[in-house]
Backbone bond lengths (Angstrom), bond angles and torsions (degrees), N, CA, C in turn:
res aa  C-N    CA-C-N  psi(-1)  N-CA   C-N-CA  omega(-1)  CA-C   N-CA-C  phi
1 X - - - 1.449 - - 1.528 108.84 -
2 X 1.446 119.42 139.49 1.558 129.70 164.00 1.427 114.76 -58.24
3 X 1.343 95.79 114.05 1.497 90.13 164.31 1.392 119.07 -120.36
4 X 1.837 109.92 167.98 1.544 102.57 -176.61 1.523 92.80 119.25
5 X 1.581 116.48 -176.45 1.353 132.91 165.68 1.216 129.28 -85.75
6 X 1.363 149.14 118.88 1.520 152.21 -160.34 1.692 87.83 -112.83
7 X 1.170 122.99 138.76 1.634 131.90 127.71 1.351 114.08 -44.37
8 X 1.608 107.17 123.81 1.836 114.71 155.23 1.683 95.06 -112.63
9 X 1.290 113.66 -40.83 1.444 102.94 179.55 1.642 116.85 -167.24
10 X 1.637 109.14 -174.73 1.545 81.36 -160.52 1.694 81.11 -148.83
11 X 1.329 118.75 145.88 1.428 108.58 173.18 1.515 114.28 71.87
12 X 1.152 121.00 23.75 1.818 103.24 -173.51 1.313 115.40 -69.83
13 X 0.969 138.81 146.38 1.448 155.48 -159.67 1.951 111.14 -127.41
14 X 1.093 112.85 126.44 1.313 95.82 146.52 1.624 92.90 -156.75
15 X 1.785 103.71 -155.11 1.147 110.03 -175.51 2.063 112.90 -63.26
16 X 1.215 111.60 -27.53 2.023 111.32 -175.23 1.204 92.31 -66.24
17 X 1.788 132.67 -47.10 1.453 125.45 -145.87 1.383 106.43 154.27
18 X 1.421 103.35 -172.72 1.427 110.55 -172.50 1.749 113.99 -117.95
19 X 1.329 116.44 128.96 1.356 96.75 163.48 1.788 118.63 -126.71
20 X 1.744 106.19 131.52 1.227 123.78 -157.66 1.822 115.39 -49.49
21 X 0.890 112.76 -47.69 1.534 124.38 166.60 1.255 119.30 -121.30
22 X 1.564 121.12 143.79 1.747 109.87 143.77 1.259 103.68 -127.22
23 X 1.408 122.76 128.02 1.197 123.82 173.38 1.780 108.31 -117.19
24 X 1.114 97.47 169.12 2.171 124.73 169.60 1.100 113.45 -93.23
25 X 1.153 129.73 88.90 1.329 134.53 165.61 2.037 112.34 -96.85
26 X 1.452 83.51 75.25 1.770 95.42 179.33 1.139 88.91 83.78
27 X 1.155 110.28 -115.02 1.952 132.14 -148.91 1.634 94.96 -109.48
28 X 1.191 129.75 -15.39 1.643 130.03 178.23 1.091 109.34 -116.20
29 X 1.952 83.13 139.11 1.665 107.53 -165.58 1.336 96.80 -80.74
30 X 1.604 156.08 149.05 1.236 160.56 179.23 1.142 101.19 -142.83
31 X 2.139 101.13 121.24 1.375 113.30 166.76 1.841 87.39 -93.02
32 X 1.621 98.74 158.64 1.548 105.44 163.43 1.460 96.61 -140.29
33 X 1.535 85.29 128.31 2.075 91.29 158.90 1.773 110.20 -92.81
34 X 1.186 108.06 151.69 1.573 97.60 -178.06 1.714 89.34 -133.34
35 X 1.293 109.40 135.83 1.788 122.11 -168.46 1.163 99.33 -140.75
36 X 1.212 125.00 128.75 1.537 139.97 -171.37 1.490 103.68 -134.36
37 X 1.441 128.05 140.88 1.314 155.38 -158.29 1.474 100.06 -151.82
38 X 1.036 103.00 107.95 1.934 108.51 154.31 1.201 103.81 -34.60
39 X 1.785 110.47 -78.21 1.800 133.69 -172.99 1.067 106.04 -94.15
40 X 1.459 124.73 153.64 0.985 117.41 178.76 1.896 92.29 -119.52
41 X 1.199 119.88 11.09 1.282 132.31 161.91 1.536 120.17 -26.95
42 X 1.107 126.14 -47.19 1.671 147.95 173.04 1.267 118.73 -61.01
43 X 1.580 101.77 -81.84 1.077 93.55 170.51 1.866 86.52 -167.46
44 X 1.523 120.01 139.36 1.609 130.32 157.24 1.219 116.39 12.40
45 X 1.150 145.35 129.43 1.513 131.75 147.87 1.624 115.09 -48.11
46 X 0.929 102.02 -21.69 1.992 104.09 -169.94 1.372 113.64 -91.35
47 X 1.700 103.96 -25.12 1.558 109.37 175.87 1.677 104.36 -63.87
48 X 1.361 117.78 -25.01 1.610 120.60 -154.44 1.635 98.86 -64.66
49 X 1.801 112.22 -8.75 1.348 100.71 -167.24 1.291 124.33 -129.74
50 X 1.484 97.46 76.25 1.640 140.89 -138.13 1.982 90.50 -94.88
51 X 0.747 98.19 167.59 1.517 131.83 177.05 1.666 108.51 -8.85
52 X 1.734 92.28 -57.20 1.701 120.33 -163.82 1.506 101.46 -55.27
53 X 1.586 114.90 -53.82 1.080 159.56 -146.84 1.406 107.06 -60.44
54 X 1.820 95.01 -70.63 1.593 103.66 176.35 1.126 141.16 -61.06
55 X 1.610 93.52 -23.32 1.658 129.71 -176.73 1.693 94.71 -53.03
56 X 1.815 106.10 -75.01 1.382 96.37 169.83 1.402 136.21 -68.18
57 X 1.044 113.08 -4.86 1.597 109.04 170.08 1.301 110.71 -72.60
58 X 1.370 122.08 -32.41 1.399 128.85 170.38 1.731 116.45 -71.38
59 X 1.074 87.60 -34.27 2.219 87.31 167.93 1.873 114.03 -71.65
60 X 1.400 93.13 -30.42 1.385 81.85 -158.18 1.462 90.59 -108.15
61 X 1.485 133.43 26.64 1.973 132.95 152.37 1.352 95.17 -95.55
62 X 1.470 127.63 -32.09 1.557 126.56 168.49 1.402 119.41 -73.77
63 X 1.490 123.69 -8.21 1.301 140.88 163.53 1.732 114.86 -78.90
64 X 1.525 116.16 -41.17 1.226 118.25 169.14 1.449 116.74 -93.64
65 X 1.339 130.29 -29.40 1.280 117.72 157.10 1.622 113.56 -47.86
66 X 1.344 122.28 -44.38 1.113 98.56 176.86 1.473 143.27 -70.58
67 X 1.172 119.84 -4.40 1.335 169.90 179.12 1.858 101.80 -72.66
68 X 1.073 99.84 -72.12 1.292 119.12 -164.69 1.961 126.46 -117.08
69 X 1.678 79.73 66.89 1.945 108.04 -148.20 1.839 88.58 -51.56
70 X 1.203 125.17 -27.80 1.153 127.31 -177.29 1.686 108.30 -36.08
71 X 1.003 109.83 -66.53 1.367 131.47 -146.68 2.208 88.56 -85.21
72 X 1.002 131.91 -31.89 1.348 128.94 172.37 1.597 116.94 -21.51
73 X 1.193 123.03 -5.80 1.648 125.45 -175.51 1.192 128.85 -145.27
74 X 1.663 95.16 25.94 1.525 104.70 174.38 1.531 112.37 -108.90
75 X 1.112 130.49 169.23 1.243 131.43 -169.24 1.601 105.14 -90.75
76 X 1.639 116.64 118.70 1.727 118.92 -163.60 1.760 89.66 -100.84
77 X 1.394 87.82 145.04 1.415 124.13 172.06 1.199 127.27 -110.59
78 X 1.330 150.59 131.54 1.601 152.95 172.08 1.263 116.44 -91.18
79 X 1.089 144.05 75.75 1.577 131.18 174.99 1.643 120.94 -90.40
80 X 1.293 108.97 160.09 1.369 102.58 -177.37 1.879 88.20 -137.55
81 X 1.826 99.83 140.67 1.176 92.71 172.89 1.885 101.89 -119.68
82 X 1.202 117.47 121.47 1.538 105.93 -166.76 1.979 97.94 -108.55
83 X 1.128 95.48 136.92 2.000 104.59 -171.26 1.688 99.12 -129.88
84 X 1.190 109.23 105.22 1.147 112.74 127.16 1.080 154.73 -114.92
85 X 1.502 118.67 -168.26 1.536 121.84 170.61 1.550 103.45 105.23
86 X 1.585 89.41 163.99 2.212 84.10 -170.42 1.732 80.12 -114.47
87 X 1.457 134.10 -59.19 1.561 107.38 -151.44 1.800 91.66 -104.84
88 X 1.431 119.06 -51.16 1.393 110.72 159.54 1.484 127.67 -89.24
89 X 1.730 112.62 110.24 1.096 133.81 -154.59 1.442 95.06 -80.66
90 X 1.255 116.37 133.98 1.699 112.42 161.72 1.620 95.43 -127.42
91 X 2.211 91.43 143.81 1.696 85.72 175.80 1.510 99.13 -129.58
92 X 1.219 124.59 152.78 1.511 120.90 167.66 1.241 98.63 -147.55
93 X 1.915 104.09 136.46 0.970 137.17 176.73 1.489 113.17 -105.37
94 X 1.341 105.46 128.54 1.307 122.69 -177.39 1.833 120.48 -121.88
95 X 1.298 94.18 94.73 1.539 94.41 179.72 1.192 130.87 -81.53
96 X 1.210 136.90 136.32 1.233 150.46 161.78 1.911 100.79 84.45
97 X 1.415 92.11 36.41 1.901 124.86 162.46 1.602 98.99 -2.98
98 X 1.291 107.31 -71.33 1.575 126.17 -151.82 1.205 106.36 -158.42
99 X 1.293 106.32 147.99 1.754 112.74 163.36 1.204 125.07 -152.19
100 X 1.303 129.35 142.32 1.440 138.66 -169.01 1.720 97.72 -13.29
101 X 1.702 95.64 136.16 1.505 103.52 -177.13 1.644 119.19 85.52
102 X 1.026 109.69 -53.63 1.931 108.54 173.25 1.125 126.53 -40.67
103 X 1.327 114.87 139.80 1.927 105.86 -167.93 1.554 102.44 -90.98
104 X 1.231 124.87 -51.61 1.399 107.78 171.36 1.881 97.49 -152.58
105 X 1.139 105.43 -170.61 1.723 116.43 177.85 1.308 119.70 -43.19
């Protein structure tokens, strides 16, 4: 068996919003948001994907599931990948971010 992350798509768009990746990880469908901050002075890149956020990320994986009836019976994932920094880059990946129902991170 393949293991690791496969591309199904990248950028999907519709009318709720956009979500940055979906990848196959085995048998799970994985949305990823990816949020980048120069500073993280303000506030986290990962905090940015607060309440409002998930709400639509969750309309618009129910926007491409519908789209893409294939994928309707796999087990969905939320990831967030948050990057900062301008010359030393730091990235952290956070799997399984949020899930239906959660108020924020």
């Amino acid at each position: 068996m393949r293991r690791g992350l496969r591309p199904v798509a990248q950028n999907f768009r519709c009318r709720g919003g956009e979500i940055d990746l979906v990848m196959l990880d085995q048998g799970c469908l994985t949305f990823i948001e990816v949020r980048y901050r120069r500073s993280s002075g303000f506030s986290s890149p990962a905090a940015t994907v607060d309440a409002h956020k998930q709400r639509k990320l969750l309309r618009t994986a129910a926007m491409f599931l519908g789209r893409h009836e294939q994928f309707a019976n796999h087990t969905m994932r939320f990831d967030v990948v948050a990057i900062s920094g301008d010359r030393a880059i730091e990235v952290l990946w956070i799997r399984d971010a949020f899930r239906p129902g959660d108020s924020v991170l």
